[in-house]
N, C-alpha and C positions, 0 to 999 in steps of 0.2 A: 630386233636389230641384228642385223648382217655381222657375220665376221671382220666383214671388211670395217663395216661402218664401227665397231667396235675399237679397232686398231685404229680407227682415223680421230675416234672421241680419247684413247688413251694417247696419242701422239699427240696432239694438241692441247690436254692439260700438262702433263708434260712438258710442253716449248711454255703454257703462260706460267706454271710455276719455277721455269729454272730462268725466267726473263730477269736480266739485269735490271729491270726497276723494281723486283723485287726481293732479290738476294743479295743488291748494292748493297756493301756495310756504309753506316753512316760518315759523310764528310766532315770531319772533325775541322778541318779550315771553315768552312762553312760556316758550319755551327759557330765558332768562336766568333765570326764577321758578324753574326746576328746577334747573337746574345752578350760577348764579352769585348767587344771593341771598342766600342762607346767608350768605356771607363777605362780600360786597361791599355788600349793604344792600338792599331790593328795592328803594328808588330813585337806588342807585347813592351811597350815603353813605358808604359802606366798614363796618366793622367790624374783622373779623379782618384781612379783607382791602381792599387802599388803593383810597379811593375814585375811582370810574370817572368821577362824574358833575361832579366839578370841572372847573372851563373849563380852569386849567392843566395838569391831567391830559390834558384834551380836545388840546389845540393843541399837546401837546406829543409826544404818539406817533401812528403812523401806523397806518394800519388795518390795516399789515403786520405790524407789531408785536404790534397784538390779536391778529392771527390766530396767530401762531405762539407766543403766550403760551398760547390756548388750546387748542394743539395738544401744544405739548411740557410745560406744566405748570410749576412748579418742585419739582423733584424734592431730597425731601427737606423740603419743606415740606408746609405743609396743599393748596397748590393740586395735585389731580392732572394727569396729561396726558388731556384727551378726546379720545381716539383712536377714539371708536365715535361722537364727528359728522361727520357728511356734510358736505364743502363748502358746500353752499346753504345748512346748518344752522347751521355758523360764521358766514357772513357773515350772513346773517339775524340772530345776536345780537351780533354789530359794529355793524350798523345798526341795530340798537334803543339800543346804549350811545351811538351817536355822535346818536340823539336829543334826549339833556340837555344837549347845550351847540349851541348854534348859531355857524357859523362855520368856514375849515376849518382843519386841523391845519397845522402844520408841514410840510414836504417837507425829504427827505435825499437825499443820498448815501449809497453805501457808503465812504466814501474813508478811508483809515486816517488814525488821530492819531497822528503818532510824536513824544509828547515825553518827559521825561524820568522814567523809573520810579522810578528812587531818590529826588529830587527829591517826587515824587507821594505817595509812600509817609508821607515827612514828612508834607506839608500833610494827605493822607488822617486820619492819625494824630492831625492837631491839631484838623481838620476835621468828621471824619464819623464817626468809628469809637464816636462816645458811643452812636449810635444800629446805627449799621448794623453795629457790632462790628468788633475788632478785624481780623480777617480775612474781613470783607465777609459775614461767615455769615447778617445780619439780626438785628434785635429780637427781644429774649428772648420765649418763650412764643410755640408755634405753634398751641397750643389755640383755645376759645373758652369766654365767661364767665369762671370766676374764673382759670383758667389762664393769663389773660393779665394782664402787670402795666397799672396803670392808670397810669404816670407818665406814659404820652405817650398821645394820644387813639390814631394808630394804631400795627401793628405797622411797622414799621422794614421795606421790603423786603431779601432777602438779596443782594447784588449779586455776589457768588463762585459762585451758582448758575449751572449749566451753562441752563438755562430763559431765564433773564433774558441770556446774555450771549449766545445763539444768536437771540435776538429781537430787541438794542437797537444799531444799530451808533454806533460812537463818537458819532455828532455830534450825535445823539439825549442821549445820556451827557450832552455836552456841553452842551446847550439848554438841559436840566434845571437843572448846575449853575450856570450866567450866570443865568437867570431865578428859579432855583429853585420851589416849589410853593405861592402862594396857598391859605391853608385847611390846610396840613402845616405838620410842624415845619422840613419842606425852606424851606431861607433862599439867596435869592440870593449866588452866592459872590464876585462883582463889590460886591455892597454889605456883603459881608466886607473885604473889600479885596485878594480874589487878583486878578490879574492874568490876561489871558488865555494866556496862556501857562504861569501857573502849575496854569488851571485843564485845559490840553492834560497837564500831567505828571499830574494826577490820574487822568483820563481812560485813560492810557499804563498808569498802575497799576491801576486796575482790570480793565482788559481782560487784564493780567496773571495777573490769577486766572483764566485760562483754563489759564495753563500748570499750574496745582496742584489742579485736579479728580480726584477719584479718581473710576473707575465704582465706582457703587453696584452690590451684590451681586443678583443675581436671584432673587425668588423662584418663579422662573416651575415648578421642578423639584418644588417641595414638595407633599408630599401633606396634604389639606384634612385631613386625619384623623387622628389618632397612631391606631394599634390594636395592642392584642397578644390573645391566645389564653390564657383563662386553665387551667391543667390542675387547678381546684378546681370544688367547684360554686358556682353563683351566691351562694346566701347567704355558704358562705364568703371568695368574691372580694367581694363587695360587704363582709363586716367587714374584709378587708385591706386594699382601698382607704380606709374610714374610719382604718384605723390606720393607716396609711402616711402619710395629708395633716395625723394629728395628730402624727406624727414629726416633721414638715417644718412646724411650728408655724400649721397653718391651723385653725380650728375648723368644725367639722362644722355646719352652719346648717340642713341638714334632706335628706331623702331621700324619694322620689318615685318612683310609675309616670311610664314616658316620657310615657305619654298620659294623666297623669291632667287632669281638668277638660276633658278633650277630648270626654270618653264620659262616658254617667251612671256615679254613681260603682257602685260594684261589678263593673262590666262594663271596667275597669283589664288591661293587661296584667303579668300582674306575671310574668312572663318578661324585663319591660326598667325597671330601675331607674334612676334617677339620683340621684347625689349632690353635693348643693349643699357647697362649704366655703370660706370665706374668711378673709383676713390683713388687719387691718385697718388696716395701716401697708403692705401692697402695694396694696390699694384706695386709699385718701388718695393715696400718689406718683402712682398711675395716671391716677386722676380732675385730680388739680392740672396735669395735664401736657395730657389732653386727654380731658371728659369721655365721647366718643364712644365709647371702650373701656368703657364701662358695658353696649354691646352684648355683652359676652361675658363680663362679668364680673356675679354672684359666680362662683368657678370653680366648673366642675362638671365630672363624671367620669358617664360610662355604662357602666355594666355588664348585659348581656342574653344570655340561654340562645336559641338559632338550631341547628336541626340538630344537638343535639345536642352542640355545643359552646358555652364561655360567651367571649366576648368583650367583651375594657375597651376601651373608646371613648373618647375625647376631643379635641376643635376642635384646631385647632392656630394657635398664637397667631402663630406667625412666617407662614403663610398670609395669615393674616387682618389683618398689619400693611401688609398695600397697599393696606390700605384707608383707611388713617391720612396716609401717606407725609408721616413725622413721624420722624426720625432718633431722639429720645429715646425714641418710644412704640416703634421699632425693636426698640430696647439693653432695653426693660422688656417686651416680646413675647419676646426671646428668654431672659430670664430666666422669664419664665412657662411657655415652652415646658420650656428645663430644668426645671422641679416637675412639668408634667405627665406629662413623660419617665419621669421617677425614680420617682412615686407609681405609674404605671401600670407601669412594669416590677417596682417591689417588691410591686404587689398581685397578681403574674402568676408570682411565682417558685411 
């Protein structure tokens, strides 16, 4: 290689490594319109989820706090853990939220509260649990839309989440309750009339719910698919499946090539069937709990001839319930999963 051609190979990596699409720092607006707007509002008004762009919001947690809120999630609720951003990508959408209020936050310690639990439990009880329930679980309905009750503008955070209680150390807890939340139903608990000391035994009790966390079950093991093997042929696996979902009291709503409206019509594989059915009192509980499950619902069943053999397919709702990371749409995924179970083993016998 030439000198020249040398100088033309370093001058060109060169221009591709110092290129703007690859030294851009991440768009923290961005990022927040994709991952945190849906629940939080796109300008930070809250919704589902409690609004970011309030000043007492603002001044009152630390940007350690965002960070590890957006890292571990609250599990169990509708917030997930985003575990597939990048550091720079986190703080890039900290510093777009820490945008809406000017001024800086609070500063902590880690230093423990030790006051008195039993004592805490009380005032919690008289105090907080209208909202935040009795056992710190959070406001009812983790949906969004009609799913969630309208009595209070937001949802109630859960404060027994392992999420919130690995992010907020005490005296954070504490700021909140002395000052309480401007714009929330959170009420200053000094212009209640606790005491600061009564407000350290609250404090002492919630951080308590650390000790009564159960782990949530993994569903990292489960396969995306229920399948079995049918030993009929297709037509007549495809009438067992319809009669099996109308055993298990679903109605049959209609039946389909997999690829129909894909291809012009006639040119259909009709080697892969699908069968739509639905329960119209497991739809209604589904939807009022958290419309999002409309992704995979009305149910449906696959049945397709491959090689010779016919195979019943269908999604599998306890897979697909991490995508909800909603404790009730959990308990109602794995009641769907059982129907799916039962229809496709009895249409397999």
């Amino acid at each position: 290689m030439t000198l020249s051609a040398k100088n033309h190979l370093l001058f060109s990596l060169i221009l591709i490594f110092s290129s703007p699409l690859l030294s851009a720092k991440p768009d923290g607006e961005q990022l927040y319109t994709t991952h945190c707007s849906a629940c939080h509002g796109a300008d930070g008004h809250g919704g589902v989820g409690v609004p970011l762009a309030l000043p007492d919001f603002q001044y009152g947690v630390t940007n350690d706090y965002l960070k590890k809120s957006i890292r571990l999630g609250r599990p169990g609720r509708i917030m997930p853990a985003f575990t597939q951003l990048k550091d720079d990508e986190v703080n890039a959408i900290v510093k777009y939220i820490r945008s809406w209020a000017p001024g800086k936050p609070f500063k902590y310690s880690n230093k423990k509260i030790n006051g008195n639990v039993a004592h805490g439990k009380q005032l919690y009880q008289k105090n907080c649990a209208s909202c935040h329930g009795s056992k710190g679980e959070g406001g009812k309905g983790t949906g969004v839309t009609f799913s969630r009750p309208r009595d209070l503008p937001i949802i109630a955070p859960a404060l027994n989440n392992p999420g919130f209680l690995s992010s907020a150390p005490d005296l954070m807890i504490k700021t909140v309750l002395m000052n309480g939340r401007e714009g929330t139903p959170m009420l200053s608990y000094l212009k209640l009339g606790l005491s600061e000391k009564d407000i350290d035994d609250v404090v002492s009790y919630v951080r308590s719910f650390e000790n009564n966390i159960v782990a949530t079950k993994s569903n990292e093991k489960l396969e995306p698919i229920i399948s079995y093997e049918s030993p009929n042929s297709l037509e007549k696996t495809v009438e067992s499946i319809e009669r099996a979902a109308i055993g298990k009291n679903f109605r049959i709503i209609r039946k389909q090539y997999l690829n129909q409206g894909l291809v012009k019509a006639g040119q259909e594989n009709k080697k892969q069937v699908m069968i739509y059915f639905c329960n119209f009192n497991l739809l209604n509980r589904a939807l009022a709990i958290d419309p999002r499950i409309g992704l995979f619902l009305p149910c449906r069943i696959t049945a397709l001839e491959k090689d010779g053999k016919v195979l019943v397919m269908a999604s599998n709702p306890l897979y697909m319930s991490r995508l909800f990371n909603n404790e009730k749409l959990t308990k109602l995924c794995q009641e769907m999963y059982d129907v799916y179970s039962d229809i496709v083993e009895e249409s397999t016998f």
